[in-house]
Structures are given as C-alpha cells and as structure tokens.
HTML snippet that shows the backbone in 3Dmol.js (N, CA, C, O; Angstrom):
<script src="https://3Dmol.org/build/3Dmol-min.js"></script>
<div id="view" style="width:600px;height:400px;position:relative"></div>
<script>
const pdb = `
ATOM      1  N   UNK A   1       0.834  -1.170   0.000  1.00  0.00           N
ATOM      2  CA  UNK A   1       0.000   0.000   0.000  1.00  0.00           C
ATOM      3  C   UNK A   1       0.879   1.232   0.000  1.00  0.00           C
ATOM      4  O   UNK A   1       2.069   1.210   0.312  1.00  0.00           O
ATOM      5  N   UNK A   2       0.295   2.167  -0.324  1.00  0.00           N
ATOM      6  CA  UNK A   2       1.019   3.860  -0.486  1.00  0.00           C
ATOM      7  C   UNK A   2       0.431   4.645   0.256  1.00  0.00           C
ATOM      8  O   UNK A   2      -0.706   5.044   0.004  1.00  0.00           O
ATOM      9  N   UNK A   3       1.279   5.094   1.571  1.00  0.00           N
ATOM     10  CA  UNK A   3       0.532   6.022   2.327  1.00  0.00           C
ATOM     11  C   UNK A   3       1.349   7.329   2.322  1.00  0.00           C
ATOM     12  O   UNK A   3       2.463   7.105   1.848  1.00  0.00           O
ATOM     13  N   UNK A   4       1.209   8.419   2.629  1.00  0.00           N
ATOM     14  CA  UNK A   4       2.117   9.149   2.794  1.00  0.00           C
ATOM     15  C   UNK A   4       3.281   9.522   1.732  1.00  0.00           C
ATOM     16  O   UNK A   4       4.290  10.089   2.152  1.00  0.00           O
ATOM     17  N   UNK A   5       3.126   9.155   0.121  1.00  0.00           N
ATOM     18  CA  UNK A   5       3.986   9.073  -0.437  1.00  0.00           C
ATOM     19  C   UNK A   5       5.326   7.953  -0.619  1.00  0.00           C
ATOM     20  O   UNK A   5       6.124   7.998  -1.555  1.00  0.00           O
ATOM     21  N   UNK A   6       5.351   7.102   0.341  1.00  0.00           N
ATOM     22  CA  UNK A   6       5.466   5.813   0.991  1.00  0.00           C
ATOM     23  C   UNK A   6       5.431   4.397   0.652  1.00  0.00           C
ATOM     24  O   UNK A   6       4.505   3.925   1.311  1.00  0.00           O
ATOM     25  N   UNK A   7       5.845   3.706   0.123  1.00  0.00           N
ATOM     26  CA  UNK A   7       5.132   2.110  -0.192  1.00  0.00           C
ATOM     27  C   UNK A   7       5.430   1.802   1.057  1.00  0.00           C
ATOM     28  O   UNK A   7       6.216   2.300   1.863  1.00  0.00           O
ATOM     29  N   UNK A   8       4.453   0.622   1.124  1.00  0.00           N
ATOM     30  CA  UNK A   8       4.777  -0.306   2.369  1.00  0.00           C
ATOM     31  C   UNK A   8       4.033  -1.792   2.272  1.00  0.00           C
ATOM     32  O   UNK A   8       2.835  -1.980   2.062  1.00  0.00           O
ATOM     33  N   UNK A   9       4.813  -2.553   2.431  1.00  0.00           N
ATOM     34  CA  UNK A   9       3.911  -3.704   2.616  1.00  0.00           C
ATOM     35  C   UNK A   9       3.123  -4.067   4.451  1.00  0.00           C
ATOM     36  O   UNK A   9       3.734  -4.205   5.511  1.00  0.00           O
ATOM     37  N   UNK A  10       1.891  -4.113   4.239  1.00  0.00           N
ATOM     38  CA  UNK A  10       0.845  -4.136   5.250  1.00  0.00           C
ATOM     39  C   UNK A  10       0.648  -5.730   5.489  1.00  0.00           C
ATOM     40  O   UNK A  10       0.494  -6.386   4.459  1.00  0.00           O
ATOM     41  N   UNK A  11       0.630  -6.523   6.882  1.00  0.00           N
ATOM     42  CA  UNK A  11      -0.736  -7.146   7.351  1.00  0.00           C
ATOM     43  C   UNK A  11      -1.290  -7.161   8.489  1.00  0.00           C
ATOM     44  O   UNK A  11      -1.324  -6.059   9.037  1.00  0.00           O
ATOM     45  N   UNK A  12      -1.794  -8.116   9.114  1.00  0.00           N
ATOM     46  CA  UNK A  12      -2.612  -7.352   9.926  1.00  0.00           C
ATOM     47  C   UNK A  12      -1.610  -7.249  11.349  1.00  0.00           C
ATOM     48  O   UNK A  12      -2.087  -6.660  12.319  1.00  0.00           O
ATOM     49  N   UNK A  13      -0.397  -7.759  11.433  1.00  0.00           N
ATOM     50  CA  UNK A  13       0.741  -8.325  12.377  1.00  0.00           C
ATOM     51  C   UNK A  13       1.646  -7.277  12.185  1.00  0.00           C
ATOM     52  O   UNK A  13       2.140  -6.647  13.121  1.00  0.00           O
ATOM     53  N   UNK A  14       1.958  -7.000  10.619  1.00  0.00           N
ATOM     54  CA  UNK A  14       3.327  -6.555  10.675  1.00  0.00           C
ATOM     55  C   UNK A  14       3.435  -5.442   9.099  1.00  0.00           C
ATOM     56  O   UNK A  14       2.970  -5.742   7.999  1.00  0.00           O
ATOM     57  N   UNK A  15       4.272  -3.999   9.495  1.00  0.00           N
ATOM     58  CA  UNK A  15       3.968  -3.105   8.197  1.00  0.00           C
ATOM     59  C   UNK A  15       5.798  -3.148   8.252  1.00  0.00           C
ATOM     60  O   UNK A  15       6.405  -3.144   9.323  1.00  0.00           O
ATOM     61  N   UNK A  16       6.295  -3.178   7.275  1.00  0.00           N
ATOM     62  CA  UNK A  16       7.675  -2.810   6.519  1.00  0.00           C
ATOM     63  C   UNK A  16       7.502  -1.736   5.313  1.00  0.00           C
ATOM     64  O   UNK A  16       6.835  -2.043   4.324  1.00  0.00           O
ATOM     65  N   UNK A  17       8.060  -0.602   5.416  1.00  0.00           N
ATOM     66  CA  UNK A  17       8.684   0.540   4.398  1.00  0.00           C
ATOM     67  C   UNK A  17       9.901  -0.186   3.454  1.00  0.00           C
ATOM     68  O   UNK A  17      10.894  -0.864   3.715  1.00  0.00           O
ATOM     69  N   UNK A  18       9.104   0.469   1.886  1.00  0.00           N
ATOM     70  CA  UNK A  18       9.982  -0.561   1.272  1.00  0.00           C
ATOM     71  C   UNK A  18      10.738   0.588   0.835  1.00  0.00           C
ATOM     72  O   UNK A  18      10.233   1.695   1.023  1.00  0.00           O
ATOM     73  N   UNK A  19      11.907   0.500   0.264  1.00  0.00           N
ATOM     74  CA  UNK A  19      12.909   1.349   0.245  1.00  0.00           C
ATOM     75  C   UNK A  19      14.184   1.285  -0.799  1.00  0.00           C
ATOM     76  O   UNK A  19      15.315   1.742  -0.961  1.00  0.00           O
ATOM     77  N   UNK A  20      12.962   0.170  -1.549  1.00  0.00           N
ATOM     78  CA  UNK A  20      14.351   0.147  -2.697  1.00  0.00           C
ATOM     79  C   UNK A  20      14.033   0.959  -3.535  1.00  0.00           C
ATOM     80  O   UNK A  20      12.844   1.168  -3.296  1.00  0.00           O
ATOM     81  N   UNK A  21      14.358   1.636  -4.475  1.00  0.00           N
ATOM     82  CA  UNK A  21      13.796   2.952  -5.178  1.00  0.00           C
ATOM     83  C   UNK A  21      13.167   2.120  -6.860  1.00  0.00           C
ATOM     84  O   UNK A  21      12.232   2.430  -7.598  1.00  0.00           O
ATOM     85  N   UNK A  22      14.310   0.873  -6.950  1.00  0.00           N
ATOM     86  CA  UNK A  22      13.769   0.414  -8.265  1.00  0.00           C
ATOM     87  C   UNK A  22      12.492  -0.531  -8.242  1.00  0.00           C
ATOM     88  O   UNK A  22      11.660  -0.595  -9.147  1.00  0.00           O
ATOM     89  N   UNK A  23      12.473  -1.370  -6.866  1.00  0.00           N
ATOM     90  CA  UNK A  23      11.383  -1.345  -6.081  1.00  0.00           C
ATOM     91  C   UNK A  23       9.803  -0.727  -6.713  1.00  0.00           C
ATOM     92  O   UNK A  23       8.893  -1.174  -7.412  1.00  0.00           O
ATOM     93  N   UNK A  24      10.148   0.667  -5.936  1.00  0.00           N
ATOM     94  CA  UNK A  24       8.830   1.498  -5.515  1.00  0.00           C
ATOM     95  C   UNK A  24       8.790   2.220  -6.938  1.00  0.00           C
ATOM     96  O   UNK A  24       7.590   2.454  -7.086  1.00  0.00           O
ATOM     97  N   UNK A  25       9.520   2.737  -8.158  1.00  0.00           N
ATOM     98  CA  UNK A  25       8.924   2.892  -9.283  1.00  0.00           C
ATOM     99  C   UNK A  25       8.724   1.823 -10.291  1.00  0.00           C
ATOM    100  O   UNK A  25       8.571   2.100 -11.480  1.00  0.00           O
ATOM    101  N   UNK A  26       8.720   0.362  -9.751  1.00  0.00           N
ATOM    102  CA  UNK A  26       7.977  -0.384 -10.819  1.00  0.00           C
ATOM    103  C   UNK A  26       6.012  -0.368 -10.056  1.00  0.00           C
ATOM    104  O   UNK A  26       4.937  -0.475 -10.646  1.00  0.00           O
ATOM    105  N   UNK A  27       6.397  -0.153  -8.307  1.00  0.00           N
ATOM    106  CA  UNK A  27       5.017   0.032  -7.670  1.00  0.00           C
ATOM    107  C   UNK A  27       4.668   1.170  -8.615  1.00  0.00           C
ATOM    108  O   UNK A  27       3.806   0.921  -9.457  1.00  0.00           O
ATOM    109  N   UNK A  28       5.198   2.353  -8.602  1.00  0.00           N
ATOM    110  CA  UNK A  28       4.462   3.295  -9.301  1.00  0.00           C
ATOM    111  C   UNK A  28       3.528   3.302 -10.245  1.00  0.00           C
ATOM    112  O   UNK A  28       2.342   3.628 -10.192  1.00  0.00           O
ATOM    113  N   UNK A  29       4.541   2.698 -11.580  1.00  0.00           N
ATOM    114  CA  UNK A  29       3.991   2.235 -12.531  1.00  0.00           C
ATOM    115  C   UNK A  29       2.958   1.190 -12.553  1.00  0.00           C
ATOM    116  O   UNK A  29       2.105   1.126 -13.438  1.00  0.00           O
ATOM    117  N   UNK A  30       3.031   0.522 -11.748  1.00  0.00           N
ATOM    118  CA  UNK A  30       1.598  -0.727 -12.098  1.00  0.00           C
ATOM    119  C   UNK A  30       0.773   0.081 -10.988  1.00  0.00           C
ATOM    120  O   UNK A  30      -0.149  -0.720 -10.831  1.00  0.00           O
ATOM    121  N   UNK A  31       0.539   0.971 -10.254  1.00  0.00           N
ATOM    122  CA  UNK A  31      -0.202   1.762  -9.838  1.00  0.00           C
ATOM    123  C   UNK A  31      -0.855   3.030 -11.194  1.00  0.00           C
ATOM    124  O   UNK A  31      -2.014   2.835 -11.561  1.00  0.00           O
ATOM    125  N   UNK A  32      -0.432   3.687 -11.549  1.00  0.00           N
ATOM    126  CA  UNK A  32      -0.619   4.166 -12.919  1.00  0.00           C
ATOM    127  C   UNK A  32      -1.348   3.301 -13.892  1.00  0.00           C
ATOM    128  O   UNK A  32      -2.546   3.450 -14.130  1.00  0.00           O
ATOM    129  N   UNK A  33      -0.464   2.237 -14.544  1.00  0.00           N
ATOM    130  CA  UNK A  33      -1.172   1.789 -15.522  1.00  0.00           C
ATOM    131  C   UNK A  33      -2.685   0.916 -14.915  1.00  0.00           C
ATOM    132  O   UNK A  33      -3.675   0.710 -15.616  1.00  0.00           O
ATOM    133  N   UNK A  34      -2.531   0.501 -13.466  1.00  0.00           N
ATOM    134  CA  UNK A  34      -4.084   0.159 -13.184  1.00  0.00           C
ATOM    135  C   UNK A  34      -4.842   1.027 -12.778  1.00  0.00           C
ATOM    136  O   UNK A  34      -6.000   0.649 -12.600  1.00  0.00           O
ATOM    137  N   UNK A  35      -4.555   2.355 -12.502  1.00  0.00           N
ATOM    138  CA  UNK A  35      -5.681   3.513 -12.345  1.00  0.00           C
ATOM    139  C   UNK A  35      -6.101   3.986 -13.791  1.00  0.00           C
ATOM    140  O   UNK A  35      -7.126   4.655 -13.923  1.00  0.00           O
ATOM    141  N   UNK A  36      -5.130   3.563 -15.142  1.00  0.00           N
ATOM    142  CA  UNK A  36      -5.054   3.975 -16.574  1.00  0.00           C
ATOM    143  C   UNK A  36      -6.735   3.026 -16.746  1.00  0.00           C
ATOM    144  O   UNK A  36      -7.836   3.457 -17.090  1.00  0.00           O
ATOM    145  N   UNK A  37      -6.316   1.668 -16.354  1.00  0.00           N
ATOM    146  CA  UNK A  37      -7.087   0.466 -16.886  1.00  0.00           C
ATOM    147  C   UNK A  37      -8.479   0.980 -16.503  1.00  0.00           C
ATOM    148  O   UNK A  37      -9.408   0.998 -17.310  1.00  0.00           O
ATOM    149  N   UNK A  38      -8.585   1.417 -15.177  1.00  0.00           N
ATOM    150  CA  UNK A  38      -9.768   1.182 -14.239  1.00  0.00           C
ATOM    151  C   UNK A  38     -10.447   2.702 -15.045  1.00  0.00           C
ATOM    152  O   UNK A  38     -11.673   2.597 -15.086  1.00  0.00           O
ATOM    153  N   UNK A  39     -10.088   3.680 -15.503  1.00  0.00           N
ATOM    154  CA  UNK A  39     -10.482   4.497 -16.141  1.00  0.00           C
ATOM    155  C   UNK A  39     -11.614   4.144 -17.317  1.00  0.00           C
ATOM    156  O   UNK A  39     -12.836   4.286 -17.341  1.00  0.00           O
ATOM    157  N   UNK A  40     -10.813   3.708 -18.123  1.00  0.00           N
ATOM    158  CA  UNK A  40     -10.831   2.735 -19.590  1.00  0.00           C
ATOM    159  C   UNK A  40     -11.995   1.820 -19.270  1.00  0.00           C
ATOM    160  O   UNK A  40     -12.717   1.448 -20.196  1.00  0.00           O
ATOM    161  N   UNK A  41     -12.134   1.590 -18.540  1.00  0.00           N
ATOM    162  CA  UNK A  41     -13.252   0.241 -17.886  1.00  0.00           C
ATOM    163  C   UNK A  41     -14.741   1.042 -17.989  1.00  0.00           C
ATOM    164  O   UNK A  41     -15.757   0.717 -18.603  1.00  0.00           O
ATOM    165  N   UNK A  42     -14.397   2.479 -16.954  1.00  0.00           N
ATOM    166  CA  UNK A  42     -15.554   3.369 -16.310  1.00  0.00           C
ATOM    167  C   UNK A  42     -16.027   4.221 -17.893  1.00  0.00           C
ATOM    168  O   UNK A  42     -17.144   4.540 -18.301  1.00  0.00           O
ATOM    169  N   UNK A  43     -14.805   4.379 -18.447  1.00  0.00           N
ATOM    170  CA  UNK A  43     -15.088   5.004 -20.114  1.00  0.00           C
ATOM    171  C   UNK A  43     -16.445   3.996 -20.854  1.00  0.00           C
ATOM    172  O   UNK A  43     -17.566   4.225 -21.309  1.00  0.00           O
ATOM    173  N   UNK A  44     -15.666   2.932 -20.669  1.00  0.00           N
ATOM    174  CA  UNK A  44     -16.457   1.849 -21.958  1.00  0.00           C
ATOM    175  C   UNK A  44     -17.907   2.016 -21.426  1.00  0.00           C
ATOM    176  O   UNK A  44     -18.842   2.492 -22.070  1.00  0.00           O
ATOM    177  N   UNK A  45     -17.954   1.494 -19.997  1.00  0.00           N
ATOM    178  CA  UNK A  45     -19.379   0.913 -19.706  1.00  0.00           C
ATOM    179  C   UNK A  45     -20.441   2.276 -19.365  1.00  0.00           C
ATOM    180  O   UNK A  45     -21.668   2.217 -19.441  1.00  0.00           O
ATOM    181  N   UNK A  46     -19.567   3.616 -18.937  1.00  0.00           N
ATOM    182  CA  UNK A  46     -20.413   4.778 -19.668  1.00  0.00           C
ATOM    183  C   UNK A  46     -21.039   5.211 -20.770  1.00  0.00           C
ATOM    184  O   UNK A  46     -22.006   5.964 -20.884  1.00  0.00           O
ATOM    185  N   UNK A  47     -20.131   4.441 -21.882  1.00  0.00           N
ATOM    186  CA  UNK A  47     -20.612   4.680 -23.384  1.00  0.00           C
ATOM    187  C   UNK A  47     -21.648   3.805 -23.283  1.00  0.00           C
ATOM    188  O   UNK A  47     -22.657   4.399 -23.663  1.00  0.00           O
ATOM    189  N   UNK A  48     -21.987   2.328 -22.855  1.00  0.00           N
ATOM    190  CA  UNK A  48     -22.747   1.108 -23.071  1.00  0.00           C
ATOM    191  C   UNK A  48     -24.390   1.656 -22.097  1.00  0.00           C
ATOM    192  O   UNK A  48     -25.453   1.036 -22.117  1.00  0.00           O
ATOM    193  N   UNK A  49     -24.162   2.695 -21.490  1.00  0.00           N
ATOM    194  CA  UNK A  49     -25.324   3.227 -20.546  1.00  0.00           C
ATOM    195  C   UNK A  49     -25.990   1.946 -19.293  1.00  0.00           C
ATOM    196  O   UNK A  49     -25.272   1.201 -18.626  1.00  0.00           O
ATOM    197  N   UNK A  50     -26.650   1.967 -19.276  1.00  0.00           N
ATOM    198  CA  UNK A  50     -27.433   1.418 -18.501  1.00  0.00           C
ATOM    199  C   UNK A  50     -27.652  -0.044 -18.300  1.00  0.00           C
ATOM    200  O   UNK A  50     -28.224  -0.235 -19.373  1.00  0.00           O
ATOM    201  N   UNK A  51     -27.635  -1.006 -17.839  1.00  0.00           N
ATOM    202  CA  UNK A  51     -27.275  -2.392 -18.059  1.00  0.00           C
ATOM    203  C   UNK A  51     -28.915  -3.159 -17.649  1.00  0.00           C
ATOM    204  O   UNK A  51     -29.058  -4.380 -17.710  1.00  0.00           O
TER     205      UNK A  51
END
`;
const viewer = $3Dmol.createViewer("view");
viewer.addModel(pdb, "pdb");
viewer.setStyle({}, {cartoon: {color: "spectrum"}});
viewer.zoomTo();
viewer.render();
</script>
C-alpha cells in the first residue's frame, strides 16, 4: 500500500517501508497503468449506458 507518499507492505501483524527505489517505481507504474485500466473500464461501460 502507499501512504504518505510511501510504499509499504501491510498485514494485519506486521507493516515494513519498502525502500528500494527500483522497487517502488515499478510500484508506481503498475499503480498508474491500473488507475489507466480502471479508467478505460468506467469510459467503456459509460458509453454502453445502462445495463
């Protein structure tokens, strides 16, 4: 998860700051391209209206 600008891996026991930098910009990126996707999703089924 990304809090604070932050990655971290969360459970319900134990949180670690991850800190490798090549790490946290591949997190970036598959954060991006799945907020890209989830867009693209809300696009289509807006065009399709009403179900």
């Amino acid at each position: 998860m990304r809090r604070s600008g932050e990655w971290g891996l969360t459970t319900a026991a134990l949180s670690i700051r991850l800190d490798d930098p090549a790490f946290t910009v591949g997190l970036d990126r598959f954060a991006a391209d799945f907020a890209d996707a989830e867009q693209a999703v809300a696009a289509l089924r807006s065009r399709r209206g009403p179900a």
